[in-house]
C-alpha positions in Angstrom: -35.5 65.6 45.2 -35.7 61.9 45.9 -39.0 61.4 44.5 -37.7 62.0 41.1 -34.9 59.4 40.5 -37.4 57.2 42.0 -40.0 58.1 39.0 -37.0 57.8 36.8 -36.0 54.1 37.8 -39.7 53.1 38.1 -39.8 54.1 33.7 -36.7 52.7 33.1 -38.1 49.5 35.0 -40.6 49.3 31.9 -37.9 48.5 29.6 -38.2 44.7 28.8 -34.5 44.4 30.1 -35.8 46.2 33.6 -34.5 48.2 36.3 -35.4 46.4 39.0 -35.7 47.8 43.0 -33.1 47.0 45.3 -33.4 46.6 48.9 -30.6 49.0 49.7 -31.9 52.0 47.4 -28.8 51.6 45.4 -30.1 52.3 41.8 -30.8 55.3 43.4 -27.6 56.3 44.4 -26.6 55.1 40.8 -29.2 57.6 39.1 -28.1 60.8 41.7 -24.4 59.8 40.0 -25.5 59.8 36.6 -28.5 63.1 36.6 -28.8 66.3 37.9 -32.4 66.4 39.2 -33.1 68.4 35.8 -31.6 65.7 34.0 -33.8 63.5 35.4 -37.2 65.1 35.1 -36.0 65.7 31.1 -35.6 62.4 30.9 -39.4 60.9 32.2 -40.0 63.6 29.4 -38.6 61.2 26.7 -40.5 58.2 25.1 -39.1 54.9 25.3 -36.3 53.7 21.9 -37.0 53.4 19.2 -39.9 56.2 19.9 -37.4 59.1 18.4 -38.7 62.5 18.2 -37.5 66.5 17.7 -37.2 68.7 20.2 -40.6 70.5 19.3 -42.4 67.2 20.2 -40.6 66.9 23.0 -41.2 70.8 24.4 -44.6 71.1 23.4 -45.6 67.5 24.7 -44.0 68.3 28.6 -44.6 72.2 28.5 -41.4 73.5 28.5 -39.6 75.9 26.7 -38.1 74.5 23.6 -34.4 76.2 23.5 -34.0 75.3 27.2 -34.9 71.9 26.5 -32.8 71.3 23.6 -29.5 72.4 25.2 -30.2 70.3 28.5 -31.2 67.0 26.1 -27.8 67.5 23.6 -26.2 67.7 27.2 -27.9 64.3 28.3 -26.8 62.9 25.3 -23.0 64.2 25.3 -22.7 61.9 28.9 -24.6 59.2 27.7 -27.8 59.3 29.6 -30.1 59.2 26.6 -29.7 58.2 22.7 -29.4 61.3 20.3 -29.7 60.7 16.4 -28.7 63.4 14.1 -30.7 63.6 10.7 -28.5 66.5 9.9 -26.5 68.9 11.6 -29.5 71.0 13.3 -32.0 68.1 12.6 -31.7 66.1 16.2 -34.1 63.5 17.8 -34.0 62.0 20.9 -35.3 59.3 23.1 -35.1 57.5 26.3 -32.8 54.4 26.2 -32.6 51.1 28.8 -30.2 50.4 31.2 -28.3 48.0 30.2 -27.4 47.9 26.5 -27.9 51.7 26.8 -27.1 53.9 29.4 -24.1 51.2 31.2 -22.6 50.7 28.2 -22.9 54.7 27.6 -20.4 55.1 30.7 -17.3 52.9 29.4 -15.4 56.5 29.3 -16.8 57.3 32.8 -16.1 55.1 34.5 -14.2 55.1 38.4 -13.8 52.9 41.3 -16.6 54.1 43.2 -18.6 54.0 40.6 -18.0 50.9 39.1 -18.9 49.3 42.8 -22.2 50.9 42.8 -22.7 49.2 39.6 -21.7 46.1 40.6 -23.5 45.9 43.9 -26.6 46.9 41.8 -25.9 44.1 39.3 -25.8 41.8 42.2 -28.6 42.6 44.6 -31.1 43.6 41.7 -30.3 42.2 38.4 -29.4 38.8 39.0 -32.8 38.1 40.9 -34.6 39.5 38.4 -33.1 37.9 35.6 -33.8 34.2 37.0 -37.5 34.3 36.7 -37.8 36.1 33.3 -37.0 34.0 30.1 -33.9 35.4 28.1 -34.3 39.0 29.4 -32.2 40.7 27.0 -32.9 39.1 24.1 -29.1 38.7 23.5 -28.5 36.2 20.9 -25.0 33.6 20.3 -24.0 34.5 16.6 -21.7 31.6 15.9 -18.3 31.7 14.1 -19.5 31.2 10.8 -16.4 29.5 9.1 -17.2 26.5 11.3 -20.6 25.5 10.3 -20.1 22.7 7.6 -22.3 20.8 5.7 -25.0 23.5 5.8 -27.0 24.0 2.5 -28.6 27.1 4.4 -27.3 29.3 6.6 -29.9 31.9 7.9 -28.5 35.6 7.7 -28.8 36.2 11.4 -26.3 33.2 12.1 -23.7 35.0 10.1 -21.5 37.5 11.1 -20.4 38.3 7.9 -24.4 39.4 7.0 -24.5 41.6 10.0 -21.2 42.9 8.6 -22.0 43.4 4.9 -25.6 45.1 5.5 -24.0 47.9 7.5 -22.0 50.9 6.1 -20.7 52.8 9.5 -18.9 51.1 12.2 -17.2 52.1 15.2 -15.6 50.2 17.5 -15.7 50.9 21.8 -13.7 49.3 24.3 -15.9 46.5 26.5 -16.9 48.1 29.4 -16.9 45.0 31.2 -13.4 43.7 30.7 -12.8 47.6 31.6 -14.2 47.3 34.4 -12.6 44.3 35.8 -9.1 46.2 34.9 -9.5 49.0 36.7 -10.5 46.5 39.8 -7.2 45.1 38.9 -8.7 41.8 37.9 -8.0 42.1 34.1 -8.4 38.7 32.2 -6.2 40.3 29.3 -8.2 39.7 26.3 -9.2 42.1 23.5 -10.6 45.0 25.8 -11.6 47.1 22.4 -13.9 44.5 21.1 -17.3 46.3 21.2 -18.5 47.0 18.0 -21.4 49.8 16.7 -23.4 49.8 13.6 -25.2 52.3 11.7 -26.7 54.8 14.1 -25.0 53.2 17.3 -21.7 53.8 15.5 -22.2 57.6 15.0 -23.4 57.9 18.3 -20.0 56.2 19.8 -18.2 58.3 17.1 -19.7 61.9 17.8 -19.8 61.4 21.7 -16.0 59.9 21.6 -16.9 56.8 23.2 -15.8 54.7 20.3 -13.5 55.4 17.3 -14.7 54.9 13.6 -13.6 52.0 11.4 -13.8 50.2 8.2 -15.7 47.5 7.4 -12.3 45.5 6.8 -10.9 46.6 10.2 -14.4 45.5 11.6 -14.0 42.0 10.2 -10.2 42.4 11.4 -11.6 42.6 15.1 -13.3 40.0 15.3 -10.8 37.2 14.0 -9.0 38.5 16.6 -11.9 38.1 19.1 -12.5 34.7 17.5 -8.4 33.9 18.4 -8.8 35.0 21.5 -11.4 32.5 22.6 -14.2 35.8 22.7 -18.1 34.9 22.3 -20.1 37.1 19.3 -23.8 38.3 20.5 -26.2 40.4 19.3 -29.7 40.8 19.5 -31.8 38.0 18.9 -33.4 39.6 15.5 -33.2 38.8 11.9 -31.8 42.0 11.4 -31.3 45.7 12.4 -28.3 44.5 14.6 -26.4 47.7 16.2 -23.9 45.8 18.0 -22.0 43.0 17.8 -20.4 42.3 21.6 -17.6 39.7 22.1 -17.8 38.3 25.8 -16.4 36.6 28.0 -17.5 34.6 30.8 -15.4 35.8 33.3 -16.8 39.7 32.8 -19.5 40.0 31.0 -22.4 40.8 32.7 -24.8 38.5 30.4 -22.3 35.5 30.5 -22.1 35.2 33.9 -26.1 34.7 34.3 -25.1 31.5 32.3 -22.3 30.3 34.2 -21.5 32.0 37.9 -25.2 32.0 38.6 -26.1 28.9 36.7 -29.5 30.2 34.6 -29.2 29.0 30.9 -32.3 31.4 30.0 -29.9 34.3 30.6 -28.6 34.1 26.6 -30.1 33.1 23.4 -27.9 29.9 22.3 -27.3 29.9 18.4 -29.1 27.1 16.3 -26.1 25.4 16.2 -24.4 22.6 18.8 -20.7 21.5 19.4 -20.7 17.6 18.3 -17.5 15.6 18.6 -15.8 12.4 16.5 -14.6 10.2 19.1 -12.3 8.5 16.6 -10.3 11.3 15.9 -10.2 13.1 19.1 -7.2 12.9 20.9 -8.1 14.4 24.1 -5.4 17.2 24.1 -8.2 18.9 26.3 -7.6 22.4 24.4 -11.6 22.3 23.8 -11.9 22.1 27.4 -10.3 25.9 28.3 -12.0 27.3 25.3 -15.5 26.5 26.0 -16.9 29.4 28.4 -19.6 27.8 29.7 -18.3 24.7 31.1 -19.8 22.2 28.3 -16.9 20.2 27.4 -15.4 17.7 29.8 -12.6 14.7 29.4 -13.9 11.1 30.0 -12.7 8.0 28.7 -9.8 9.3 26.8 -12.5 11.9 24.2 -13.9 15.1 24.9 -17.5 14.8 26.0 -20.3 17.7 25.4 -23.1 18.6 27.1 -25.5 19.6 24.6 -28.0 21.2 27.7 -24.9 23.6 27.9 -23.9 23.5 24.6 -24.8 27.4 23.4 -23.6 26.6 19.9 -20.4 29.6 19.7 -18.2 27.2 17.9 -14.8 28.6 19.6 -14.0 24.8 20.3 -13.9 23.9 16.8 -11.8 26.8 15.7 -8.6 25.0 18.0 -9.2 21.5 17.4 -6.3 20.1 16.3 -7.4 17.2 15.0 -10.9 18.2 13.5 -12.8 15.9 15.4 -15.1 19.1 16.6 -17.7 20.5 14.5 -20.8 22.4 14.8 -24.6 20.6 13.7 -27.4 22.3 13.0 -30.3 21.8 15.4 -34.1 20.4 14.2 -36.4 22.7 13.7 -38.0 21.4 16.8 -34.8 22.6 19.0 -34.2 26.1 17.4 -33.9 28.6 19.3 -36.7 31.7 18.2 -35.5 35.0 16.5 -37.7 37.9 16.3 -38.2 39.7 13.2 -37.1 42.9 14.4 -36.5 44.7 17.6 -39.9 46.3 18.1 -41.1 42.5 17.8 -38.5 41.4 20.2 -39.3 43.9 22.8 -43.0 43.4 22.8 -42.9 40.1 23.4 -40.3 40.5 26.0 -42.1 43.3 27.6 -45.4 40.4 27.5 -43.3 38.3 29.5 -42.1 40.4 32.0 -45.3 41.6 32.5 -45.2 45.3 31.3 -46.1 46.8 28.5 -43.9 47.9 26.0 -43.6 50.5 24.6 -44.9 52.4 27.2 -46.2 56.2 27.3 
């Protein structure tokens, strides 16, 4: 019975974002949690997102019966083990879906004590090794907080949160399984713990499996001035578009975050095109840049607020406070920009090239 969780972590260990071996067996005990043995064999069945197909594909492709099949993958789906998209209400296709932004985040509803450990001693004895030597594994990209950019004559769609927001029709909202997490450790930091936000397809998944609750696109914008007030980072994926989520993080739970600061390994986020600069003659080093800044960028020195620009990952939450408008955010030279992908399929082969697999795989 082993054998087939361990076939099952070895396939989702070809996503670009990895599932990576641990000493102690532990994703193991993780995927036993999650699938019944059937569950799991269904799954190596699937081909990787954004390969969707019908049931008939599916059936015909592994050999098994096609009725049988559908009610065990709708079931998959329903617990958040694999990504179901509905074309219409008997028209559904599936497909196999990563680890992380996929099946973790798929579990915010499911989440207990013991099971929250498991996934955090994963996170620690697997993921964080594996992330170090890989260059921005996840593709996750710093959207900054547009209103702060000045003097810009362009600002490309994929820096602006209110593009991602306009070019989208269905959103949902989902609390942030990470700050969740952390409360039901009893280690809450108290910020916005619904701050997760789903577009298009994403959002009707949340929506029909009840893991997130639908919204408007005013409610949407709504959420994330209060992220922005609350000191929260926007990310999404690092394309120019076809964005599905919009995550506002913190350093103190976020999974991705803390790569950047608890284990000190900058590759771990894509920084926005953008840096924090500062006029010394109008600072009055009231330090409130300081606690806003997650990653540790901004000290005090010599009566001004100094900024690391090696740090810098261009969020432009210290500006939004600054009482005396000394802080702004500056565009980087071409020669500094960080790269965006054209789209996701883009983004993933060329992740999948640099950790070595190929992607998509069969």
């Amino acid at each position: 019975m082993v054998a087939v969780y361990e076939r099952l972590r070895d396939r989702l260990d070809q996503f670009p974002q990895g599932f990576p071996r641990s000493k102690s067996g532990v994703e193991l005990k993780i995927l036993q949690d999650l699938f019944t043995p059937e569950e799991a064999e269904a799954a190596l069945s699937l081909r990787p997102y954004p390969q969707l197909e019908p049931v008939s594909a599916i059936a015909q492709r592994s050999g098994k019966e096609e009725r049988g099949l559908g009610d065990t993958l709708y079931g998959m789906s329903k617990k958040g083990l694999i990504m179901r998209f509905r074309v219409s209400e008997t028209d559904l296709y599936y497909c196999l879906v990563p680890w992380v932004l996929g099946i973790f985040e798929f579990q915010v509803n499911n989440l207990t004590k013991d099971r929250i450990q498991l996934f955090e001693q994963y996170y620690e004895e697997a993921t964080v090794p594996a992330w170090r030597v890989v260059p921005n594994r996840l593709g996750y990209r710093v959207i900054p907080i547009e209103k702060e950019i000045t003097g810009m004559t362009t600002i490309h769609p994929y820096e602006r949160i209110s593009q991602i927001i306009d070019t989208n029709t269905e959103f949902a909202v989902a609390d942030c399984i990470c700050r969740k997490e952390r409360a039901i450790l009893g280690d809450s930091c108290g910020r916005l713990q619904e701050a997760c936000m789903m577009l298009g397809p994403a959002a009707s998944y949340y929506i029909e499996n009840g893991i997130g609750r639908a919204i408007s696109r005013e409610e949407a914008r709504n959420i994330l001035l209060r992220a922005e007030e609350e000191g929260l980072i926007h990310c999404s994926t690092n394309t120019l578009g076809g964005h599905l989520f919009i995550c506002n993080c913190c350093s103190c739970c976020c999974g991705v975050m803390k790569h950047v600061t608890k284990y000190s390994n900058p590759r771990g986020i894509t920084k926005s095109n953008y840096y924090a600069v500062n006029d010394t003659d109008r600072c009055n080093d009231c330090g409130i840049c300081v606690d806003r800044c997650h990653v540790h960028a901004i000290r005090i020195g010599k009566g001004v607020a100094l900024i690391d620009r090696d740090r810098c990952i261009g969020c432009g939450l210290c500006v939004t406070k600054c009482t005396t408008g000394s802080l702004s955010l500056a565009a980087k030279s071409p020669g500094e920009a960080s790269p965006v992908f054209n789209d996701e399929e883009e983004m993933k082969q060329a992740l999948g090239m640099a950790t070595g697999k190929k992607y998509p795989f069969e």
